[in-house]
C-alpha positions as CSV (number, residue, x, y, z in Angstrom):
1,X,0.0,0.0,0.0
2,X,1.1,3.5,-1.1
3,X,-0.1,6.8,0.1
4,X,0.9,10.6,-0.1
5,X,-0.4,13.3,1.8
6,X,-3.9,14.7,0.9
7,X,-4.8,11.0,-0.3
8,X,-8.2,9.8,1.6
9,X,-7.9,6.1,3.9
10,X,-11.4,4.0,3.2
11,X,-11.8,1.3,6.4
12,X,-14.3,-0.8,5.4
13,X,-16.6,-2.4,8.5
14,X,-15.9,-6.0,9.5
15,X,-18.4,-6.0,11.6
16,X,-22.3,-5.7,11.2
17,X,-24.2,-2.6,12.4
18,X,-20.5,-0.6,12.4
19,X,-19.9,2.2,9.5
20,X,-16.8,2.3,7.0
21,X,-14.1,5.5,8.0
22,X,-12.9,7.8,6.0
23,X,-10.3,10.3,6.7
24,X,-7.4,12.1,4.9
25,X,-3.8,11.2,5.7
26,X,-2.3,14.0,7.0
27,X,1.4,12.8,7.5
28,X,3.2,9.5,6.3
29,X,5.8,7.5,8.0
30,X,6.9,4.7,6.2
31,X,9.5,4.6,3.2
32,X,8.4,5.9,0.0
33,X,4.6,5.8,1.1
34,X,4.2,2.9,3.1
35,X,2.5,2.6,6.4
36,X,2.2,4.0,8.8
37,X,-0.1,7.1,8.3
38,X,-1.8,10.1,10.5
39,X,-4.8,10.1,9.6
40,X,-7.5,12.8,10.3
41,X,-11.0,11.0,10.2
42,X,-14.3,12.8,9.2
43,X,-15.1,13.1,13.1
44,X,-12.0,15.3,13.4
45,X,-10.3,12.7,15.1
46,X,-6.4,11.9,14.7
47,X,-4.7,8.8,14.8
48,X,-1.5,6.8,13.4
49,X,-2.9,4.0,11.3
50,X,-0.8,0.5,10.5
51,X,-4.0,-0.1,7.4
52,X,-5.3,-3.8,7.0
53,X,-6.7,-5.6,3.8
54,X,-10.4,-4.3,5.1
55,X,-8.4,-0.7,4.2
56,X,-8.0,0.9,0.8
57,X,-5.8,4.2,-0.7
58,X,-7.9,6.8,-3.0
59,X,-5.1,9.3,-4.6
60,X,-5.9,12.4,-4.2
61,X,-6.1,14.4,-7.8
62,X,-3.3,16.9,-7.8
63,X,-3.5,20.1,-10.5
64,X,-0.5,21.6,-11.9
């Protein structure tokens, strides 16, 4: 998985009755994109995400 900053984080439910998260990633840690990530949910709430296969990566559209 590879992510830049401004890119969104999807974390799709495993569970019934429990809603996917969305936030944008704010900072990343690993090597050339790789995990981890801050990420700055819809809530407002921050936290360093290590992403599992429920997660996925949507690139954010950059303009030049």
């Amino acid at each position: 998985m590879h992510a830049a900053v401004g890119d969104q984080l999807h974390i799709h439910s495993r569970s019934v009755g429990m809603t996917d998260r969305t936030g944008e990633i704010t900072e990343v840690h690993g090597a050339n994109g790789e995990p981890p990530y801050l990420v700055r949910f819809e809530d407002g709430h921050e936290g360093l995400v290590y992403p599992g296969p429920d997660s996925i990566v949507e690139h954010s559209k950059k303009t030049s």
